[in-house]
C-alpha positions in Angstrom: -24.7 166.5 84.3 -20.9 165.9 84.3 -18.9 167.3 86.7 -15.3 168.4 86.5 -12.8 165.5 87.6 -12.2 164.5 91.3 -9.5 165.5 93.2 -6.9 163.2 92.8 -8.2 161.3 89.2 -7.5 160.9 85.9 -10.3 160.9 83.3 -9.5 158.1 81.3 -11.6 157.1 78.7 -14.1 158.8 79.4 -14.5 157.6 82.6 -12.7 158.8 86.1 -10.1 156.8 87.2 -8.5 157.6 90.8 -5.1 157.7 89.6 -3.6 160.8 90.5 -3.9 162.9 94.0 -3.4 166.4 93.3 -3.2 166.8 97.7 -0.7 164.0 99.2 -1.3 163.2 102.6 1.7 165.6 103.6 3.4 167.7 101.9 6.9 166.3 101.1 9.7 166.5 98.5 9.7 164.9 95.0 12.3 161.9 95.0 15.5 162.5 93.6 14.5 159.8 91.2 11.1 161.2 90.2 11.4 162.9 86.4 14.5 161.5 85.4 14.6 159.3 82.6 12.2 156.7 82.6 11.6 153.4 80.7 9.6 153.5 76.8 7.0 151.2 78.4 6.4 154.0 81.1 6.1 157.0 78.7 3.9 155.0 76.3 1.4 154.2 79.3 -0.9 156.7 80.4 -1.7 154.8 83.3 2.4 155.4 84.2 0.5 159.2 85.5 -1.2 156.6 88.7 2.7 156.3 89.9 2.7 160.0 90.7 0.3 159.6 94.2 1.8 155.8 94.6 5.2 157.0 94.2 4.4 160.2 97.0 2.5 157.4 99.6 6.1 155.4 99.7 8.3 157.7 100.4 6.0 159.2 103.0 5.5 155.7 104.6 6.2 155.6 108.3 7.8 152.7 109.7 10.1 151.5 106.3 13.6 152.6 106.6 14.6 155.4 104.0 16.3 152.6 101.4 13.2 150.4 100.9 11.3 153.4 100.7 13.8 154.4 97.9 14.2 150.6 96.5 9.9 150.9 96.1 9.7 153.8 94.7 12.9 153.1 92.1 11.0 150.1 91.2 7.6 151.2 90.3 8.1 151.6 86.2 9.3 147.8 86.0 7.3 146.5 88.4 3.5 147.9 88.6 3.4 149.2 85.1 4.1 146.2 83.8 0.9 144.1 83.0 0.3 141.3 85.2 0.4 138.8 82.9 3.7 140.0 81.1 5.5 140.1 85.0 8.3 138.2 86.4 8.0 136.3 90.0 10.3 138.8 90.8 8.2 141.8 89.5 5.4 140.3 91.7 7.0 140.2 94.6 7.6 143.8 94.2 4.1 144.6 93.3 3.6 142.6 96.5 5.6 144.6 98.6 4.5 148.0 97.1 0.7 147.0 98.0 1.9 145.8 101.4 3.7 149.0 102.6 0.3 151.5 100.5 -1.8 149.2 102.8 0.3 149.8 106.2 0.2 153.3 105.6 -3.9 153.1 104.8 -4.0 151.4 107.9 -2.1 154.1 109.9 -4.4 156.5 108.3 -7.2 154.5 109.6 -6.3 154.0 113.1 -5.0 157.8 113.3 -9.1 158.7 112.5 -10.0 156.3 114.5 -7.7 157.6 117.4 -8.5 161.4 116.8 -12.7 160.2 116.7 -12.1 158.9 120.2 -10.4 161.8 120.9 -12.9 163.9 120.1 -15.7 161.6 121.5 -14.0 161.9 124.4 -13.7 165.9 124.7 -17.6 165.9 123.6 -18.1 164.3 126.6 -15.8 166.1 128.8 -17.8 169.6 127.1 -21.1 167.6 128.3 -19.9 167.1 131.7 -18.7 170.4 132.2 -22.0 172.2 130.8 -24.2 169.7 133.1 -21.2 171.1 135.7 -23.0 174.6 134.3 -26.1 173.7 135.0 -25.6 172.7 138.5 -23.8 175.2 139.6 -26.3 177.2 138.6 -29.1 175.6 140.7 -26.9 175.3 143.5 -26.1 179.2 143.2 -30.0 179.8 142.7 -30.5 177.9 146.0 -27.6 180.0 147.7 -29.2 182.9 146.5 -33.2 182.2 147.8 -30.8 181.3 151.1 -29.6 184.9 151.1 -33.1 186.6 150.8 -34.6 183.8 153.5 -31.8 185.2 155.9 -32.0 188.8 155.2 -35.8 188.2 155.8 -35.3 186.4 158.7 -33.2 189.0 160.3 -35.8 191.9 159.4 -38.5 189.5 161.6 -36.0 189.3 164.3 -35.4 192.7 164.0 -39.6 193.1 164.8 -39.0 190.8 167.5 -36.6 192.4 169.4 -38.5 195.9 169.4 -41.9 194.3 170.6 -40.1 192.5 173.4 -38.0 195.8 174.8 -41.7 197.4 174.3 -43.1 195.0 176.3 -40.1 195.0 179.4 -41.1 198.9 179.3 -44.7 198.8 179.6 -43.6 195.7 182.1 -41.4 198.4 184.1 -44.2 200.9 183.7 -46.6 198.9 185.1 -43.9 197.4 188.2 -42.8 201.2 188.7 -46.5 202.1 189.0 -47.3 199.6 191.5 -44.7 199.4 193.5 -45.1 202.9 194.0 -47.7 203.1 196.5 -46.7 199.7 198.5 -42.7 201.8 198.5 -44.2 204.9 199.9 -46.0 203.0 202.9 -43.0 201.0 203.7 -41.0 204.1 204.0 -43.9 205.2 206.2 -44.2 202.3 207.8 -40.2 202.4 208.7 -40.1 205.8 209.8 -42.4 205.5 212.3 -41.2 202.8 213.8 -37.6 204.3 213.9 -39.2 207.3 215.8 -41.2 205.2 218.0 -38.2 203.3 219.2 -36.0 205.9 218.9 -36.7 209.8 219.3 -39.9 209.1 221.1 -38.9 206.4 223.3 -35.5 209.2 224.6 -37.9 211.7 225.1 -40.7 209.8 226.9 -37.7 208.5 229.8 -36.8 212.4 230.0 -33.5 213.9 229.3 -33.5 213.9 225.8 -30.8 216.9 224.6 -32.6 219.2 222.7 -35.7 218.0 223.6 -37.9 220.6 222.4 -36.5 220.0 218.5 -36.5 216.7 218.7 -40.2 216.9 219.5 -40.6 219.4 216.8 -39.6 216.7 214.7 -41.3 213.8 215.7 -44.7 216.1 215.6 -43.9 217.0 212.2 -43.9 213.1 211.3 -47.3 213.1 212.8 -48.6 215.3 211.1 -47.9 213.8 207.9 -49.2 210.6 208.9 -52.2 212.2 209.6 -52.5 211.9 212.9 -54.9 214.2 215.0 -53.3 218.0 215.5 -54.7 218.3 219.3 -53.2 214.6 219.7 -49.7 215.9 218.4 -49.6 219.7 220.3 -50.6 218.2 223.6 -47.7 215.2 223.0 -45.1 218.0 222.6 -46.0 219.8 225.6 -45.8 216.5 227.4 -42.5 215.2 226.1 -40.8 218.0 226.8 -41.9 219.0 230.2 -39.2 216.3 232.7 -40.8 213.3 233.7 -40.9 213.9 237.5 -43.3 217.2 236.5 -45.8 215.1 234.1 -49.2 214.1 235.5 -51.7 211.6 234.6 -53.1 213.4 231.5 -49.4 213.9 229.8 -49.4 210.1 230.8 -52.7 209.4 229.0 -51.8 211.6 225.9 -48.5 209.6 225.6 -50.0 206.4 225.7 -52.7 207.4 223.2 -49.8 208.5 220.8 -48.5 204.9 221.2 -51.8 204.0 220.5 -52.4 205.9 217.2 -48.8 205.1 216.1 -49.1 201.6 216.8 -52.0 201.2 214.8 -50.5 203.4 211.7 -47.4 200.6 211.8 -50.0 198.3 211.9 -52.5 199.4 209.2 -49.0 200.0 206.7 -48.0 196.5 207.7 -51.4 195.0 206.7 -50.8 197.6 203.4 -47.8 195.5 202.3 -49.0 192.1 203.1 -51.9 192.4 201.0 -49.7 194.2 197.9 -46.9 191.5 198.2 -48.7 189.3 195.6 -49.3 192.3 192.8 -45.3 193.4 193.7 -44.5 189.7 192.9 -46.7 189.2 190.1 -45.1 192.4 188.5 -41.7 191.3 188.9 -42.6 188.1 187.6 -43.9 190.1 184.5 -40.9 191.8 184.2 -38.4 189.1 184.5 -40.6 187.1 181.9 -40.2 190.1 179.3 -36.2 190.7 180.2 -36.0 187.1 179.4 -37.7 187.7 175.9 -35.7 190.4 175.2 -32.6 187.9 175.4 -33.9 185.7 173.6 -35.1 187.6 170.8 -31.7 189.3 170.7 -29.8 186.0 170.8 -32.3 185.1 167.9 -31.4 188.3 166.2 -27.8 187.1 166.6 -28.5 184.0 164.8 -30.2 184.7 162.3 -27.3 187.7 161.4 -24.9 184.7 161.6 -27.0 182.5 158.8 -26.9 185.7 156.3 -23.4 185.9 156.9 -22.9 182.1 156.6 -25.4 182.2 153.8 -23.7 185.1 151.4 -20.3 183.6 151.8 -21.9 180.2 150.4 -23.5 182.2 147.9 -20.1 184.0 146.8 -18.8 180.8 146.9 -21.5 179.5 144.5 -20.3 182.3 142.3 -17.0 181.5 142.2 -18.3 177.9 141.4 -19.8 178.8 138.2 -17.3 181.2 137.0 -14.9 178.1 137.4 -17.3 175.9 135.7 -18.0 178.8 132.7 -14.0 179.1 132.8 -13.9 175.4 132.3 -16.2 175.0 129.5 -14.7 177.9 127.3 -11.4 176.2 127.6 -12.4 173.0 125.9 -14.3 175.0 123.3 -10.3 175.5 121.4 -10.1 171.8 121.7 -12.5 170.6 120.1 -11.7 173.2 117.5 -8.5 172.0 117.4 -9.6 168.0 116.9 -12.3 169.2 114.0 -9.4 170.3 112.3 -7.5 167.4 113.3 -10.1 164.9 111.6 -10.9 166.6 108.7 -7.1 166.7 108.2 -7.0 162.6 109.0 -10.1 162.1 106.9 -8.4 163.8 103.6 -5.2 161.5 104.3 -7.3 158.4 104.8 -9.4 159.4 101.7 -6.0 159.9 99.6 -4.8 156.6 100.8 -7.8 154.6 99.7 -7.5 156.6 96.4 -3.9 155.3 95.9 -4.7 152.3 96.8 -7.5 152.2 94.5 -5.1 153.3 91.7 -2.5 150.4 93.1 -5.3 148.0 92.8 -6.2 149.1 89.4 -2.6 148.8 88.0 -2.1 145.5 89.8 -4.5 143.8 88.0 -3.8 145.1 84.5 -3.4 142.8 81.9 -2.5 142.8 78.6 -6.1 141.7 77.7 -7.3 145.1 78.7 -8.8 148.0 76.3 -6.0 150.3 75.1 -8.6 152.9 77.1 -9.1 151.2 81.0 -11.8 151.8 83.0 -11.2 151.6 86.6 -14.4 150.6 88.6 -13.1 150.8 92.0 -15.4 150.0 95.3 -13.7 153.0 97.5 -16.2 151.8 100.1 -14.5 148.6 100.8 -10.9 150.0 100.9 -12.4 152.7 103.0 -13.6 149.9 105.5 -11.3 147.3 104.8 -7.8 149.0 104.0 -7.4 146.0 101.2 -7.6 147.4 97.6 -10.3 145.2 95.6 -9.2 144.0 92.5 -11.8 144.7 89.4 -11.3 143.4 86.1 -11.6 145.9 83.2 
């Protein structure tokens, strides 16, 4: 089927011919020369309409001062219109120059593409970097994380630990408290007696003693509790207290069987405490062995507090990370917008440039040979690749 005209063509003969560009690379003011009065050769042409995108590639031209740009574009008519075999040295020269400064700014056209695809090679690989940035920050905050829950879990054993070893230093204490009981209570026995034998009794058996008759009392009364036999005791009293140049030979031999008996209590409490020395030391041993696991678990309690602490802030830190790296990826996103519309706006100017100089090429070559009705077979591949128009005869 038979589509409408290309952009930038002229249907000549039937045929499209790339003549005219309806959308010039830039926008840009006629020349003051355009649609003045031109020659009878040019308004008897049809092909005189190619001149309109030529004429508009010239005086946008970068790099040509503003009078050969006006000189080229003044000259088109009675240069490029006229049939190559009908020209002037002169008029080819011209032709020359015209194709020389269309092919410059095809080439400019070209390198800009070229410049804005490395460009935006470039910024795809900076959004590739900065999404694989993404994806490691993402693992590294997924580590940080399973960190987090390790130390929190960690802290919730230590936690266990800590309560098993106070249990333990209380049952220890228990168990110390409950021993040491016994082998306590004979040693205060034990020193009692022995503080009344050298003291209170020893006064009262040389005689003298003030307040004799209390002090015996007293030292009965400790008898007594040791157990000691009552007869034993009542007949001590009565012989302590009576003065030593009364007592006869059976206070003598009641005093010397209460030195008997208390000697042989201190004695019988002494062998108590020898034999409980080993459980009293094996019990502090226990005890000092479960105060020391209490430290410890509380100094591993402590530590493992500090890795949650050191753990969350590397996880917040993770956080951070990605938001940066997220941050960082939206903010090339408008970039690469940016150079899309870049290209496609370098890609129309390249593609209006080969068209002109497809059209230059065609009216180069003209002769006066030619069909009144030209066909313009133009390879827009090869200008598109080469930036040199290719000459086809009609």
């Amino acid at each position: 089927r038979e589509a409408g005209p290309r952009r930038g063509c002229l249907r000549v003969g039937g045929r499209i011919s790339p003549c005219v560009s309806s959308d010039p690379m830039a926008p840009m003011k006629r020349p003051s020369h355009f649609g003045g009065s031109r020659s009878k050769a040019a308004k008897q042409d049809p092909a005189a309409s190619c001149l309109h995108a030529i004429r508009a590639a010239i005086s946008s031209a970068e790099g040509y001062p503003p009078a050969v740009r006006t000189m080229l574009s003044s000259g088109l008519e009675g240069s490029l219109l006229v049939r190559t075999d009908e020209r002037h040295q002169v008029q080819q020269e011209v032709v020359g120059m015209i194709g020389e400064v269309l092919s410059a700014s095809q080439g400019a056209c070209q390198k800009r593409v070229e410049a804005v695809a490395e460009k935006r090679s470039s910024s795809e690989n900076e959004r590739a970097a900065r999404e694989a940035a993404i994806e490691s920050c993402a693992v590294a905050l997924a580590e940080r994380r399973e960190a987090v829950a390790a130390a929190k879990a960690g802290i919730d054993e230590a936690v266990r630990a800590v309560g098993m070893a106070k249990a333990a230093l209380e049952e220890a204490k228990v168990e110390q408290r409950s021993g040491d009981a016994s082998l306590e209570a004979a040693a205060s026995k034990k020193s009692r007696l022995e503080a009344a034998l050298e003291g209170d009794y020893a006064v009262l058996k040389r005689g003298g003693a003030p307040h004799a008759a209390r002090t015996t009392k007293a030292l009965a009364t400790l008898g007594h509790e040791l157990g000691l036999d009552a007869q034993l005791l009542e007949a001590a009293q009565v012989a302590l207290v009576r003065p030593t140049e009364e007592r006869g030979s059976f206070d003598f031999m009641v005093l010397e069987q209460l030195e008997g008996e208390l000697g042989a209590r201190i004695a019988a409490l002494s062998a108590e405490l020898l034999a409980g020395e080993g459980g009293r030391a094996e019990r502090a041993s226990k005890v000092e062995a479960a105060e020391r696991d209490v430290s410890a678990a509380t100094k591993a309690l402590a530590a493992r507090q500090a890795d949650r602490e050191a753990a969350e802030v590397a996880q917040r830190e993770a956080e951070d990370a990605l938001n940066a790296a997220e941050k960082a990826r939206r903010g090339i996103v408008p970039e690469l917008a940016q150079l899309e519309a870049v290209m496609e706006e370098a890609m129309a100017r390249l593609s209006d440039a080969n068209e002109v100089l497809v059209s230059y090429a065609h009216l180069r070559d003209r002769s006066s040979r030619d069909d009144a009705k030209p066909e313009v077979t133009a390879d827009f591949a090869a200008v598109a690749e080469t930036g040199e128009p290719t000459a086809n005869s009609a």
